[in-house]
C-alpha positions in Angstrom: 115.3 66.8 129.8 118.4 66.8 127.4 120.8 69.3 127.7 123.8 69.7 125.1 126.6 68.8 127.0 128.9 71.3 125.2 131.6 72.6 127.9 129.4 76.4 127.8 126.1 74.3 129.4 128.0 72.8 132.2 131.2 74.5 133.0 129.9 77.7 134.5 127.3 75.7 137.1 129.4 72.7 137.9 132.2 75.5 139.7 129.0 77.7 140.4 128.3 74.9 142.6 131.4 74.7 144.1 131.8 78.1 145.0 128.4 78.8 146.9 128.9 76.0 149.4 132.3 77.5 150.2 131.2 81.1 150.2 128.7 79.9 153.0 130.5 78.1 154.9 133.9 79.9 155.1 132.4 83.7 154.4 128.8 84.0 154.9 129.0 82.4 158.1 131.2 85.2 159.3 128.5 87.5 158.7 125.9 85.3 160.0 128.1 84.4 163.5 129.1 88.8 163.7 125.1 89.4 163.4 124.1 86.5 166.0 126.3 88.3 168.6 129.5 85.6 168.4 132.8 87.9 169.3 135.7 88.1 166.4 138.2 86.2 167.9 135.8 83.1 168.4 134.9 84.0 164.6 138.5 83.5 163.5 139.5 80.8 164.8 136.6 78.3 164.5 135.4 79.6 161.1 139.1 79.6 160.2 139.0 75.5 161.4 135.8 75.1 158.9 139.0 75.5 156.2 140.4 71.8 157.6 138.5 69.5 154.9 140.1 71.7 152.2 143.3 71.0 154.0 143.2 67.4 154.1 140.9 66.2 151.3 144.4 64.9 149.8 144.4 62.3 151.5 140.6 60.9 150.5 141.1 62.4 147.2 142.9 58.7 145.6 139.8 57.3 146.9 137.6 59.5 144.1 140.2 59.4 141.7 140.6 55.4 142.1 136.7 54.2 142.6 133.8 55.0 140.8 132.8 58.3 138.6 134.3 61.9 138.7 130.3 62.8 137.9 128.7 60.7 140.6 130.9 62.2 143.4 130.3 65.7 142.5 126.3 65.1 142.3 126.3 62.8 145.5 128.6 65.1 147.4 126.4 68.6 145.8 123.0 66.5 147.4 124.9 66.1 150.9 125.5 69.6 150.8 121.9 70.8 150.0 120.9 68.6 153.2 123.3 70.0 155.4 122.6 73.6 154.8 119.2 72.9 155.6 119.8 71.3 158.6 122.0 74.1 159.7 118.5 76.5 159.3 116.7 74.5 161.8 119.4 74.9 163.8 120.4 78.4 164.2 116.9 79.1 166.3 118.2 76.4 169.2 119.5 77.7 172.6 123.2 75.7 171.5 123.1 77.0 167.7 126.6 77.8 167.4 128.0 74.5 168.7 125.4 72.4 166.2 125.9 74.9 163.5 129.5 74.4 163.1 129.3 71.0 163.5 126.6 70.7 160.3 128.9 72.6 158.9 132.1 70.5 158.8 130.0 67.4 157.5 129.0 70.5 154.7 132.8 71.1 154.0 134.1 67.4 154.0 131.3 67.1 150.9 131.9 70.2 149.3 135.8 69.7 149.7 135.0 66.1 148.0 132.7 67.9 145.7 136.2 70.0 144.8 138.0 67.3 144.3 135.7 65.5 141.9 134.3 68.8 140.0 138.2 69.4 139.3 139.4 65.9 138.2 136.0 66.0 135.8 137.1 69.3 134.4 140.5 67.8 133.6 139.3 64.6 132.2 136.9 66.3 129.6 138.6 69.4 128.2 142.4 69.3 126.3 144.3 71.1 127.7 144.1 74.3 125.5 140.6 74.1 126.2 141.7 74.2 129.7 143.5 77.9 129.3 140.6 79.0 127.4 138.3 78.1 130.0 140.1 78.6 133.5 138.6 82.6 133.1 135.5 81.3 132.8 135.5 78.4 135.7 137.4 80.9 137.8 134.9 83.5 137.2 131.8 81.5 137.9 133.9 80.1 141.2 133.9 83.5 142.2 130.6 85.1 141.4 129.3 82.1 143.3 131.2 83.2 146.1 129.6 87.1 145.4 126.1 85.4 145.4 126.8 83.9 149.3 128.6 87.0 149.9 126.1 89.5 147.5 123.1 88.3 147.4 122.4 85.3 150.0 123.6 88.6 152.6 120.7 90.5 150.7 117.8 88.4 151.5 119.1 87.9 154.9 119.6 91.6 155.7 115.9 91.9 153.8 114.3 89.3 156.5 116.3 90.6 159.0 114.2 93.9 158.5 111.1 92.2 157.7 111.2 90.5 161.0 113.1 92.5 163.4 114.6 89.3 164.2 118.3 88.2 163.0 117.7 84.4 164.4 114.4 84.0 162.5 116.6 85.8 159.5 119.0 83.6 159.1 117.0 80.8 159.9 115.0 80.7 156.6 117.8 82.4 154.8 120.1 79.1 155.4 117.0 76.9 154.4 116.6 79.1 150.7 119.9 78.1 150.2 119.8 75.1 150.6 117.0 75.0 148.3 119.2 76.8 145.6 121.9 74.3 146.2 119.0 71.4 145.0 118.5 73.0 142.0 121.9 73.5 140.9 122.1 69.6 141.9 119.6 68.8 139.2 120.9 70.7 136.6 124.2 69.4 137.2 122.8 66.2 137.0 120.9 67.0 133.6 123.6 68.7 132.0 127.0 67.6 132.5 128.5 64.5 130.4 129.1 61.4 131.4 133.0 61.4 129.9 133.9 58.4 132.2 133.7 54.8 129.9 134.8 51.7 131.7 137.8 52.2 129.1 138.7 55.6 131.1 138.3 54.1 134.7 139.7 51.0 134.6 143.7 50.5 133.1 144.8 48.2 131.2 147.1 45.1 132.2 150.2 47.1 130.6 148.6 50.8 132.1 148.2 49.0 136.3 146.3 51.1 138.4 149.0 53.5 140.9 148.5 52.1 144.5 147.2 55.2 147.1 150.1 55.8 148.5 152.3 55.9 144.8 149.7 58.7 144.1 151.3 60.8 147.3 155.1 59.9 146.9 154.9 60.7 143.0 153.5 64.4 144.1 156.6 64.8 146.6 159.0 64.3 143.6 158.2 66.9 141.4 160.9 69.9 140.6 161.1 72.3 143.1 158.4 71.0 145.3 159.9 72.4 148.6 159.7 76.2 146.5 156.6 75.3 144.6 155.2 74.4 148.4 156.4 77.5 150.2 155.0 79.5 147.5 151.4 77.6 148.1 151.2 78.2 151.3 152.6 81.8 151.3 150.6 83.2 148.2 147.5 84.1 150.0 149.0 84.5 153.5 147.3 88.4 153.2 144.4 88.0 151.5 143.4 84.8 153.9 143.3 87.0 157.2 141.8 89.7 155.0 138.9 87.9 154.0 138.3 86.8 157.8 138.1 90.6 159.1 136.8 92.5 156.2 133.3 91.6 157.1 133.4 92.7 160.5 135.4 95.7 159.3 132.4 96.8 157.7 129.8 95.8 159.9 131.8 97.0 163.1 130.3 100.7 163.8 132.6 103.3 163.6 133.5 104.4 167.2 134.7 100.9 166.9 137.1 101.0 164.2 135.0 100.1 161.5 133.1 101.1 158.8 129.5 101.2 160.3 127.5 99.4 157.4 124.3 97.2 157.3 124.3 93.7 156.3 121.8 95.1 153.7 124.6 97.3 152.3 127.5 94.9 151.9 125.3 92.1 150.1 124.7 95.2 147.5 127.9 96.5 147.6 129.4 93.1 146.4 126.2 91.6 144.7 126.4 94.5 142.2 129.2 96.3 141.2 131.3 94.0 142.5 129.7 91.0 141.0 130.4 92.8 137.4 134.0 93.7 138.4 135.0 90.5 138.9 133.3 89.0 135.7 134.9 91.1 133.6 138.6 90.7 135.1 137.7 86.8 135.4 137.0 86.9 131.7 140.1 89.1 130.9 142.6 86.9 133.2 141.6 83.7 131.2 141.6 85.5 127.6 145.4 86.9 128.6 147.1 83.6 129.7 145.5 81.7 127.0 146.7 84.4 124.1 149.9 84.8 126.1 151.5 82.1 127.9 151.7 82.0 131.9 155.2 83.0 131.8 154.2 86.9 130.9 151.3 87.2 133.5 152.5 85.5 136.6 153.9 89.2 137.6 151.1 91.5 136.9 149.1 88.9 138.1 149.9 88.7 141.6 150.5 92.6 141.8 146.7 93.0 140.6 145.4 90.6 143.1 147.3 92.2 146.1 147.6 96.2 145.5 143.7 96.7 146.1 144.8 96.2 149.9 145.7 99.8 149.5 142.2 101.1 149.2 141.3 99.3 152.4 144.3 100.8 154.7 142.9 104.1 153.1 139.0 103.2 154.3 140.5 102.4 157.6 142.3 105.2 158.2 140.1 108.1 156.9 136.6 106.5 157.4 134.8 108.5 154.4 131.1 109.4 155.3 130.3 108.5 151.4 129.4 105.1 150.8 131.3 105.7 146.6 134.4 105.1 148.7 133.9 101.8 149.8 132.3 100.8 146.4 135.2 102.2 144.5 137.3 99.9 147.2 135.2 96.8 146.3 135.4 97.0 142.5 139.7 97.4 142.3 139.7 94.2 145.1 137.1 92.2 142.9 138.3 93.0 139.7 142.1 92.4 140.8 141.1 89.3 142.5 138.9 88.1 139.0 142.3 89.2 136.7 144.7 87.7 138.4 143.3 84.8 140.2 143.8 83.3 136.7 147.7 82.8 136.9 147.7 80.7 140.4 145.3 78.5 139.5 147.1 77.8 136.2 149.8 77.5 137.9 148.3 75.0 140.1 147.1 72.7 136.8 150.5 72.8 136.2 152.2 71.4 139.5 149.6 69.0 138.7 150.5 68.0 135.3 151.3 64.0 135.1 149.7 60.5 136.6 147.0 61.0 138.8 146.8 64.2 137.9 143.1 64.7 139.6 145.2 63.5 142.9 148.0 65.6 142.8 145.7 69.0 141.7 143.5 68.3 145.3 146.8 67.5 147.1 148.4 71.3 145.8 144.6 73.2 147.1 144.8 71.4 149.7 148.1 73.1 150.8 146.9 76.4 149.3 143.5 75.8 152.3 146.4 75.4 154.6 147.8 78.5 153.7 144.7 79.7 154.5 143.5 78.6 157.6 146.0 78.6 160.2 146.8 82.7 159.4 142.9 82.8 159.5 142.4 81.4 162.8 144.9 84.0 164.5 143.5 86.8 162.5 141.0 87.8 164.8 143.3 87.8 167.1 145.8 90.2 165.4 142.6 92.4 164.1 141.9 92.9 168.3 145.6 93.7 168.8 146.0 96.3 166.1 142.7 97.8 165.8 141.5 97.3 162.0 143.8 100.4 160.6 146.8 98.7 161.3 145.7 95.4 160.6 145.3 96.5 156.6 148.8 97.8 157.0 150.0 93.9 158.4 147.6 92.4 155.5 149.6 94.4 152.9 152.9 93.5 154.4 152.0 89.6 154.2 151.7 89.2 150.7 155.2 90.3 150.2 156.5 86.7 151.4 154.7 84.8 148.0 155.1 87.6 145.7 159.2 87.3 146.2 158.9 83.4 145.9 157.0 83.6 142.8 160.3 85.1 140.8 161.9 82.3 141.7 159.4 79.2 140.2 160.7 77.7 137.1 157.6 76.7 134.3 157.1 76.9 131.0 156.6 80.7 129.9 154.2 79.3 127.4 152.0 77.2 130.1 148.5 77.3 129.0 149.0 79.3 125.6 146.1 78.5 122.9 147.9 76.2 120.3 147.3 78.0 117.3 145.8 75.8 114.5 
């Protein structure tokens, strides 16, 4: 099987397949822990701990950017993952499933955060850099609509079974093992498909170009302009939408008497698996199109505002608790097509904080900081959710994102970052 290795074949399945491992580990085992009976607090902090790989892949990440090929990490690490979702299936019936499951699950995020790591340096190493622009809607929208498969339809098949069986353990038993079986196949294409960019030329330097000792790769990060700013604003940019994400899900679930919104797990993996799904394609699409016609420069604004406004709709759900379902849905589609828009401008914003030497390096040491930013608010969010009951909580959520949006005016890059060079 030869596949051409055009950036169309391989771009959208190489971040498709570092989205779903992610979106099951950090999301859809919120759902699956809420619907095996674990309480929200132990949900936010030790789902919220899952983030830690993410957090300190820098520090491995020299390692894949000094020995062997971007390609054979990602399609080592992507085979790692398949076993350890499936492993986490034959788990979930046992007595102890929750102590075992989240232990399969931190080997599953070490790989997948090393899968990250590779997947991104690979991207780096075989686009220019105005093909980068060009593309980041795409390989942000396929990141994310892998994250609405775990969330959209992974949550489908499991409410489906869950039905089918009368039985949530046997659910999500065999749901855990189909995806591991999706994962394998997404292995083999990746292996099929992508190119192999990497020469001996590429990987090993030259007597004049020496290869940058490990710890040269973290001191050169730490001199960059404005790094104290450019880190604050990491770590502060998703401060809302990282306790957010935790609660929404139990949120829905939750029954109203309760606060929440009374759903099925049948009805959220539709709610996001469809409309939302197509929301966030579009605005994926449209966030990538913009910054590469336009600059960074013009979109880091509107940006940011599209990503965090949709909050709005959920202070609204939580404090009037509609009967009809449109509500919600209506909810879902501003929060996915925000997030798909203006997703675009942080993470170009990232390629460029990572712009120089090791560039692979210094990219996994800035998402590493931005997993930060998202686990430690994480871990207390269930804890905050139990304090202020969920309407208030939205309120807090909406508040947070205030922090990054005011650092933001203050970052100094080239208005013109990731503009298409006109021939």
């Amino acid at each position: 099987m030869k596949i051409d290795a055009k950036p169309w074949f391989w771009i959208p399945v190489l971040n498709f397949a570092s989205g779903l491992p992610y979106a099951i580990i950090i999301s859809v085992s919120v759902i699956m822990y809420k619907n095996l009976g674990i309480s929200n607090e132990d949900i936010g902090i030790y789902t919220s701990l899952l983030y830690l790989p993410w957090v300190i892949k820098p520090l491995w990440s020299p390692f894949i950017d000094l020995y062997s090929t971007k390609r054979k990490w990602f399609l080592a690490m992507q085979l790692l993952i398949s076993i350890a979702f499936l492993i986490v299936g034959l788990t979930i019936p046992m007595s102890n499933f929750f102590v075992l499951s989240l232990a399969v699950f931190w080997v599953a995020a070490f790989a997948s955060a090393s899968n990250d790591v590779a997947s991104d340096g690979f991207y780096m190493l075989a686009l220019a850099k105005e093909q980068q622009s060009f593309f980041l809607g795409i390989r942000s929208t396929f990141y994310r609509l892998s994250l609405l498969t775990g969330n959209g339809l992974i949550v489908i098949i499991a409410g489906f079974l869950e039905q089918k069986y009368g039985d949530k353990t046997k659910a999500w038993s065999y749901t855990m093992v189909i995806v591991a079986f999706i994962m394998t196949v997404i292995t083999i294409y990746n292996y099929f498909s992508t190119p192999r960019i990497e020469t001996k030329r590429l990987e090993e330097p030259s007597e004049s170009t020496p290869k940058i000792s490990f710890v040269a790769v973290f001191l050169s990060f730490f001199q960059k302009k404005q790094i104290g700013l450019v880190l604050s604003f990491i770590l502060l940019f998703r401060l809302g939408e990282s306790q957010l994400l935790k609660m929404l899900t139990p949120f829905l679930l939750d029954k109203k008497s309760m606060g929440g919104m009374g759903l099925t797990t049948e009805d959220i993996g539709l709610i996001y698996g469809t409309f939302g799904v197509t929301a966030l394609v579009i605005g994926g699409i449209l966030g990538g199109i913009a910054i590469s016609k336009d600059g960074l420069g013009k979109w880091m604004l509107p940006m940011i505002l599209t990503i965090h406004l949709p909050i709005i709709g959920f202070i609204l759900l939580s404090h009037f608790h509609p009967t009809s379902i449109f509500y919600v849905y209506a909810t879902v589609i501003c929060e996915q097509f925000g997030y798909g828009f203006g997703f675009a401008a942080f993470m170009m914003f990232l390629i460029y904080v990572a712009e120089g030497e090791s560039k692979t390096s210094h990219y996994s040491i800035a998402t590493g900081f931005m997993a930060l930013g998202m686990m430690l608010p994480g871990m207390l969010s269930g804890y905050i959710q139990e304090y202020l009951g969920y309407a208030n909580f939205f309120i807090w959520v909406l508040c947070a994102t205030i922090p990054g949006l005011i650092l933001s005016r203050f970052l100094i890059f080239p208005k013109d970052f990731g503009k298409k060079i006109e021939a």
